[in-house]
C-alpha positions as CSV (number, residue, x, y, z in Angstrom):
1,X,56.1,-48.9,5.0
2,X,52.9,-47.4,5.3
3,X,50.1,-45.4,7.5
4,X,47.4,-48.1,7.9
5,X,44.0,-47.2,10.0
6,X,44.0,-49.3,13.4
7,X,41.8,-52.0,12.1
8,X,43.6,-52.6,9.0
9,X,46.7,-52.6,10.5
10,X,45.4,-56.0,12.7
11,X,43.9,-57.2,9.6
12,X,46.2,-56.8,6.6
13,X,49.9,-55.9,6.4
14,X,50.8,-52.7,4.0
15,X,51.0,-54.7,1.0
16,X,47.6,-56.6,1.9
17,X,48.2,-59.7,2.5
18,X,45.7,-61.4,5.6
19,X,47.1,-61.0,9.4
20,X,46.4,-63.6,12.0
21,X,44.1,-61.9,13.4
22,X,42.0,-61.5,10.1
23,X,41.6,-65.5,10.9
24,X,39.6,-65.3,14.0
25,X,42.5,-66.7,16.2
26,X,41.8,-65.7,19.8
27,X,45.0,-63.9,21.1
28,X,45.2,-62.5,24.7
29,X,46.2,-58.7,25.6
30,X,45.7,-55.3,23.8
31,X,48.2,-54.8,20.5
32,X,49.6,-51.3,20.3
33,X,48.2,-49.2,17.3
34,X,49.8,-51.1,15.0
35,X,50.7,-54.7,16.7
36,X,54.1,-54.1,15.0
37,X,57.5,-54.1,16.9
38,X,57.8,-50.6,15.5
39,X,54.4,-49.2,17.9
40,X,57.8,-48.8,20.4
41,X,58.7,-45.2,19.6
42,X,62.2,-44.7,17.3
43,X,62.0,-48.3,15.9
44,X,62.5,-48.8,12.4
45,X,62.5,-51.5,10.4
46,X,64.0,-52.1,6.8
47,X,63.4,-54.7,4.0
48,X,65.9,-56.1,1.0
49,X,64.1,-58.7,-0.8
50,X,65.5,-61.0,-3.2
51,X,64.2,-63.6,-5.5
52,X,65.3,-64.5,-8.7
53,X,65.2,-67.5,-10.8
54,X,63.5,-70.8,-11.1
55,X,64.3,-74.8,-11.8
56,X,67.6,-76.7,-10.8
57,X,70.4,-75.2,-8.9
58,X,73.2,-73.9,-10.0
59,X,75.2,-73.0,-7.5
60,X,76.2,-69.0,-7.7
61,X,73.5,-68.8,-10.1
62,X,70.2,-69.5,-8.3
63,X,67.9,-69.5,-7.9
64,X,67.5,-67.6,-5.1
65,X,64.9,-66.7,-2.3
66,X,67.0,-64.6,0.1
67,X,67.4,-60.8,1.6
68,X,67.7,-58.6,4.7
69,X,66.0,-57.6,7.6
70,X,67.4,-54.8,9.3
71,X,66.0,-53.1,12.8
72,X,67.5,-49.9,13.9
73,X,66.6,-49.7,17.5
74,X,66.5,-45.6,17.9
75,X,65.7,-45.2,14.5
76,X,68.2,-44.1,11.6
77,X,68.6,-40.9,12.9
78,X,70.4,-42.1,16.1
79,X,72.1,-45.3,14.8
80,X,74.8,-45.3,16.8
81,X,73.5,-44.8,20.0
82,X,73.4,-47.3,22.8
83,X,70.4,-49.4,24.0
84,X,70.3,-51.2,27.1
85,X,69.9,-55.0,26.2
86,X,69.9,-58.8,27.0
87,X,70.5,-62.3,25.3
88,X,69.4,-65.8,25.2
89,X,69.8,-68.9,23.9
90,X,67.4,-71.8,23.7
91,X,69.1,-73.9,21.4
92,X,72.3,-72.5,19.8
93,X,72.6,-74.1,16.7
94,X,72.5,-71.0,15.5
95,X,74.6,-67.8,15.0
96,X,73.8,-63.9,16.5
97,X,76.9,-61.9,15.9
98,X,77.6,-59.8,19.2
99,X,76.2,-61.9,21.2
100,X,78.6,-62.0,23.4
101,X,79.0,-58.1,24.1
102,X,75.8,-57.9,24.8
103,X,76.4,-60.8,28.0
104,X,79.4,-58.7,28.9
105,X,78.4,-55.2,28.8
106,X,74.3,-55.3,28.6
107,X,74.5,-53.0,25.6
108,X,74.5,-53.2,21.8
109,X,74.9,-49.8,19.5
110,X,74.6,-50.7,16.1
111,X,71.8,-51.3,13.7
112,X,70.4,-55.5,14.1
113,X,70.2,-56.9,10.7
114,X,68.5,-60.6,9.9
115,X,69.6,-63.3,6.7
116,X,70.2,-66.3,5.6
117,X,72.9,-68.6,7.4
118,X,75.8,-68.0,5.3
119,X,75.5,-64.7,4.5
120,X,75.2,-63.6,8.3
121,X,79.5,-62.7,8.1
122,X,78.7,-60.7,5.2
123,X,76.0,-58.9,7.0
124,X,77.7,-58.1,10.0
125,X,80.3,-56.3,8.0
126,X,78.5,-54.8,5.7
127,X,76.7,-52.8,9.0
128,X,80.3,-52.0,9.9
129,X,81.1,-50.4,6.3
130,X,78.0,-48.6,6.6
131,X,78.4,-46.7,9.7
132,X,81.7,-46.1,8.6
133,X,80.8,-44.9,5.0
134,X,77.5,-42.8,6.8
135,X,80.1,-41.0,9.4
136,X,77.5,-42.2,12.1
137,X,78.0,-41.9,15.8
138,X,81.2,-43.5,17.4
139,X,81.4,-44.3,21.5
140,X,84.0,-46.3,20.4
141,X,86.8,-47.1,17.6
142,X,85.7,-50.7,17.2
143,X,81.9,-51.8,16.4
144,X,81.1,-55.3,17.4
145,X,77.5,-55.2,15.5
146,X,74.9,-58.0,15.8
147,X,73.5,-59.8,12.5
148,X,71.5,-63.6,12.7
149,X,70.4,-66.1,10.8
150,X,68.2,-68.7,10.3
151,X,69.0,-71.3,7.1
152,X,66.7,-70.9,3.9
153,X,69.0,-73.4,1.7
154,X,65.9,-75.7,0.8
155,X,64.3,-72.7,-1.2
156,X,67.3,-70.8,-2.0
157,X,71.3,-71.5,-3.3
158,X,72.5,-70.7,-0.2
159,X,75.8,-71.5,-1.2
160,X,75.9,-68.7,-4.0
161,X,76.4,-65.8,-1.5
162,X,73.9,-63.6,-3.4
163,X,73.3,-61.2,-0.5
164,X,75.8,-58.6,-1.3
165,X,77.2,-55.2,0.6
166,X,74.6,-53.3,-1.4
167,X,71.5,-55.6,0.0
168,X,72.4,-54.9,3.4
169,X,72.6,-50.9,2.9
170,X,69.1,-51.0,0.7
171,X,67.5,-52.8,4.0
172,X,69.4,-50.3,6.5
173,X,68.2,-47.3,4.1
174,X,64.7,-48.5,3.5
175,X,64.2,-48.8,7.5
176,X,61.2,-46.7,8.6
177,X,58.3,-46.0,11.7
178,X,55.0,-47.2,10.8
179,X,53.1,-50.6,9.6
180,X,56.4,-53.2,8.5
181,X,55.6,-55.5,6.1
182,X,55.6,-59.4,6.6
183,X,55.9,-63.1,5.6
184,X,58.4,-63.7,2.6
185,X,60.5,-60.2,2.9
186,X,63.7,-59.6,3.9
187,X,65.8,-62.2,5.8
188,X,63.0,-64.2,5.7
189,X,62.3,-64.6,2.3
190,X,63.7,-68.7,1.8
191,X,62.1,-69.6,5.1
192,X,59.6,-72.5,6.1
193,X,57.8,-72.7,9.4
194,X,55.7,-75.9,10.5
195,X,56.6,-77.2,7.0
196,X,54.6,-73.9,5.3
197,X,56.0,-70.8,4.3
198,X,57.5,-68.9,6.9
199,X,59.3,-65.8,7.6
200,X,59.3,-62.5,8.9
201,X,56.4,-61.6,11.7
202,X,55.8,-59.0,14.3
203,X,53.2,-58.4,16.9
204,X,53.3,-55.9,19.7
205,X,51.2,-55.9,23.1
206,X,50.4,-52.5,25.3
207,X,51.5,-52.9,29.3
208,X,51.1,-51.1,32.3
209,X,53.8,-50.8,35.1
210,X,51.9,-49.2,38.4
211,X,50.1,-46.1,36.2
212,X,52.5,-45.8,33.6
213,X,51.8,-46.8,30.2
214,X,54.4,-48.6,28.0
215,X,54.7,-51.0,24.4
216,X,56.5,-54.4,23.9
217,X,56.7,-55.1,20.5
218,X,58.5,-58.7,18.6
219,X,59.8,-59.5,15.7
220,X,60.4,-62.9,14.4
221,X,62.1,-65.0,11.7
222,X,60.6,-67.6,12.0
223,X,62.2,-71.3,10.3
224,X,61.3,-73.8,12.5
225,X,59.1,-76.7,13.5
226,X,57.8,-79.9,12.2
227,X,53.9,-79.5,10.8
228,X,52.8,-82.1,13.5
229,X,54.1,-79.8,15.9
230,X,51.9,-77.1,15.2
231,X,49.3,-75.5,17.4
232,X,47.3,-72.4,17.2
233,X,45.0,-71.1,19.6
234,X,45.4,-74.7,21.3
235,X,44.3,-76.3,18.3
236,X,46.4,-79.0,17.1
237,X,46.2,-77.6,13.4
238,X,49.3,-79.1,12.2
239,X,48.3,-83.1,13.0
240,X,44.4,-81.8,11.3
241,X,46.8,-80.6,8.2
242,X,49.3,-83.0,8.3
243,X,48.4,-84.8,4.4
244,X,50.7,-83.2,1.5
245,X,53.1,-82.3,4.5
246,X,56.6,-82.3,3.0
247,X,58.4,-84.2,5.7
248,X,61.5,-81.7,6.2
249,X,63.8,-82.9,8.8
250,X,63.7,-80.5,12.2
251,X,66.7,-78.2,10.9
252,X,65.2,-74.8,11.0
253,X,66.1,-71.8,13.8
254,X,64.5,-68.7,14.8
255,X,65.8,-65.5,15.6
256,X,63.3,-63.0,17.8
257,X,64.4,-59.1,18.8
258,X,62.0,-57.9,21.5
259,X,62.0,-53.9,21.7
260,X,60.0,-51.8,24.4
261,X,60.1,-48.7,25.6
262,X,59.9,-49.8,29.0
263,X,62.9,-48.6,31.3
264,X,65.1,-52.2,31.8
265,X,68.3,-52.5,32.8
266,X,70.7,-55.2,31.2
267,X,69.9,-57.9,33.7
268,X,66.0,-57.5,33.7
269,X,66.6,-57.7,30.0
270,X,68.2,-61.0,29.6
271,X,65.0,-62.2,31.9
272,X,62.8,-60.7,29.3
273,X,64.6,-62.3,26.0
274,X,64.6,-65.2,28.0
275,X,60.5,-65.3,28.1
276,X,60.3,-65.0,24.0
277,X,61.3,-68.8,24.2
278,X,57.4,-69.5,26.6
279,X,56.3,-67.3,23.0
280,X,57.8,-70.0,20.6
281,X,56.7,-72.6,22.8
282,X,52.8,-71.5,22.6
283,X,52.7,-72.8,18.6
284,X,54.2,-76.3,19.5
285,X,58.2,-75.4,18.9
286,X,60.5,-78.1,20.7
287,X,64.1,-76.8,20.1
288,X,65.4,-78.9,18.3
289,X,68.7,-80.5,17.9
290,X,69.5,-78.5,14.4
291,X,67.2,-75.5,15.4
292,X,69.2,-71.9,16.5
293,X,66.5,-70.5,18.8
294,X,68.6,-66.9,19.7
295,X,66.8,-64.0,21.5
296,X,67.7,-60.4,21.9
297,X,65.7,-57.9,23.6
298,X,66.6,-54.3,23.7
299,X,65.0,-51.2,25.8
300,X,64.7,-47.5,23.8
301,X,64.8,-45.9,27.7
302,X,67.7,-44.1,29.2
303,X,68.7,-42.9,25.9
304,X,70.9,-40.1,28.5
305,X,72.5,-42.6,30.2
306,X,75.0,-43.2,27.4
307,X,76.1,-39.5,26.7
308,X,79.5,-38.6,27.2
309,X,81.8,-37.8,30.2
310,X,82.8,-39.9,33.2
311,X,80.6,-38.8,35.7
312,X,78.0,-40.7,37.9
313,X,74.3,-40.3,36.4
314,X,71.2,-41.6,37.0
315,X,69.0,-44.1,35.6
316,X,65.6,-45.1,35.4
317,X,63.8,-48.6,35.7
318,X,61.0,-51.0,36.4
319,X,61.1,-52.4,39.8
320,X,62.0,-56.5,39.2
321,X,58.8,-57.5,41.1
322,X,56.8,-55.4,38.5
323,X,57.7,-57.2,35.5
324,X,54.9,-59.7,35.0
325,X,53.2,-57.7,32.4
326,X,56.3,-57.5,30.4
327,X,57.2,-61.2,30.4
328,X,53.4,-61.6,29.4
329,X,53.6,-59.4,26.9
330,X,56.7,-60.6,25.3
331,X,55.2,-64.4,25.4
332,X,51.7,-62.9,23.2
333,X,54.4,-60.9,21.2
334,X,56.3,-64.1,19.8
335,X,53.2,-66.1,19.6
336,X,51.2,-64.2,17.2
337,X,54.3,-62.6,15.4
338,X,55.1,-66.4,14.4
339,X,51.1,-66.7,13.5
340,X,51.5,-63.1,11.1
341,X,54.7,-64.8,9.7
342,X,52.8,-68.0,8.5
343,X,49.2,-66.2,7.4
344,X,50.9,-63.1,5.8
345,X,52.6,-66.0,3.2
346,X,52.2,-67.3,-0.1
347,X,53.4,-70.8,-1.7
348,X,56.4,-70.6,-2.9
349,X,58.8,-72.8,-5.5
350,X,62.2,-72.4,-5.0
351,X,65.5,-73.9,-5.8
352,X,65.2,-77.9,-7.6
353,X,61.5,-77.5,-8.2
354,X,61.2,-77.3,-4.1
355,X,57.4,-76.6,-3.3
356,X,56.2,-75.1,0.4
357,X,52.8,-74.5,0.9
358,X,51.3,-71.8,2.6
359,X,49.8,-71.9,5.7
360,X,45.7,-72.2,4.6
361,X,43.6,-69.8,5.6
362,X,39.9,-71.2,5.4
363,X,40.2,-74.0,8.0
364,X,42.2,-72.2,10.3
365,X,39.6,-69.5,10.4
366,X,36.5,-71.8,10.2
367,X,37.7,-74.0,13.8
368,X,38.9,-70.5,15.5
369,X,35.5,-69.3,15.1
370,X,34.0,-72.7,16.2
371,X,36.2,-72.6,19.2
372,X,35.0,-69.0,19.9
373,X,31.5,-70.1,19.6
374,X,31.9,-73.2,21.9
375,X,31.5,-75.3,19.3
376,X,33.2,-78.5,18.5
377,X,33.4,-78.3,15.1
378,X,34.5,-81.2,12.5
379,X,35.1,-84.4,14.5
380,X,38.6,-83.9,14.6
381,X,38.2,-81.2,17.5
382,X,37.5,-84.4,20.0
383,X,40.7,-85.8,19.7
């Protein structure tokens, strides 16, 4: 984590590698200060990457390209402590743990953690172990946490169950405010988007409900797509790039949480989770058949509501008919979270030799500034 200067933090992540917006790409509506999901006050965000090894696999052995992501909606201080929240689904070949408390009740109170397909039991306990072990804040004697997945088994022996009890504590401990890092960290370390590296990504936009201010912020894991699919700006950038593509099968996923500090209650929430999949959409995504497209959005307001005692109390929120700017917001959010995921990447080799490129940076940045110029560019921008 780190304090970046507002144009830096558009430009580079912490560590500084290139942004999306470093590339020219013409996004719609104003990022928060740090076009991170963390710009929504008390949201932290933690890291536990883990690579190790090269050549063939050897299954427990490696090598592996794996970790956590973990998101603690009020911030480490007040894990423990309900948010309002919402759900969907666009394609559920997938797995999000608590899923279906949130459907029930509107509510989850634990910190969200992100990794690889077969370790997403594993993580969901291990959150259980730690709020035990941490004596955090109980509204209940059960905890019904919520951990997802997306599959990074063509980089990484996902059959070796490398992400351990201690992986999922170093990402809940390392969670912090400020600029989050991005692209191969944390649960998305082994993941490929559009056939290049993918991973981890997070955008935020600034809103206005009436004259009140407010700050929806995404972040993404982003495994998914086919590279023909992909668009950026409106550019079909994927069919322009398509030589050397490897030709993976559609059998990625992506898991987005959406965080504001706008007042929503459970059922304006679903609507809003339901908007990230408009975000996925804008790059070219389809859904497909082997793809887990799961959305959660959460709300950091009412943090009162869920004090103690039994009686009646009030509760704030948005007027339904106001929320435009927030499903607009949320749809930028995803978009460019997924673009920071691919430009914030590097090549990577992984398990049998396996080779994903990353997404390249010169041609990408040479047609956005065409477009913006009302140029056409290489011939290709006829088609």
């Amino acid at each position: 984590m780190s304090v970046l200067s507002l144009a830096a933090a558009y430009a580079r992540t912490p560590t500084g590698k290139l942004r999306a917006r470093s590339l020219s790409i013409p996004f719609r509506g104003t990022p928060g200060p740090l076009n991170s999901i963390t710009d929504v006050a008390g949201v932290e965000v933690g890291h536990r990457t883990i690579v190790r090894g090269d050549g063939a696999l050897v299954v427990g052995e490696g090598p592996v390209r794996t970790g956590v992501t973990a998101i603690h909606p009020r911030g480490r201080a007040n894990h423990g402590r309900p948010v309002f929240a919402g759900v969907h689904s666009m394609n559920g070949n997938g797995e999000m743990t608590g899923f279906v408390w949130i459907e029930e009740a509107g509510r989850t109170e634990l910190p969200i953690v992100l990794t690889n397909t077969h370790s997403v039991g594993l993580a969901r306990d291990a959150v259980v172990k730690w709020m035990v072990q941490t004596q955090a804040r109980r509204m209940s004697p059960w905890m019904l946490p919520v951990a997802a997945e997306t599959y990074d088994g063509h980089l990484s022996d996902i059959d070796g169950f490398h992400v351990t009890d201690a992986d999922v504590f170093a990402a809940l401990e390392d969670a912090a405010p400020g600029a989050i890092d991005e692209g191969s960290v944390g649960g998305g370390t082994g993941m490929v988007c559009y056939e290049w590296k993918g991973g981890i990504g997070t955008a935020s936009r600034a809103v206005t409900l009436g004259t009140t201010p407010g700050v929806v912020g995404a972040l993404v894991q982003a495994n998914f797509g086919r590279r023909e699919q992909c668009h950026i700006a409106g550019l079909p950038v994927g069919r322009w790039l398509k030589e050397g593509a490897p030709g993976l099968p559609e059998q990625g996923s992506i898991i987005v949480v959406i965080a504001t500090d706008v007042p929503l209650l459970p059922h304006q929430l679903r609507r809003v989770a339901k908007r990230a999949t408009l975000g996925v959409g804008r790059s070219g995504a389809i859904a497909g058949h082997g793809s887990g497209d799961i959305f959660l959005a959460f709300s950091t307001g009412n943090p009162d509501f869920f004090a103690e005692g039994a009686d009646p109390r009030a509760c704030l929120a948005a007027p339904d008919d106001a929320l435009n700017p927030v499903f607009e917001a949320v749809i930028q959010s995803v978009d460019e979270a997924i673009l920071n995921a691919l430009v914030a990447n590097q090549t990577m080799v992984g398990r049998d030799g396996h080779t994903i490129e990353a997404l390249p940076h010169e041609p990408i940045g040479r047609w956005c500034r065409a477009l913006a110029a009302g140029e056409l560019g290489p011939p290709a921008l006829a088609e």
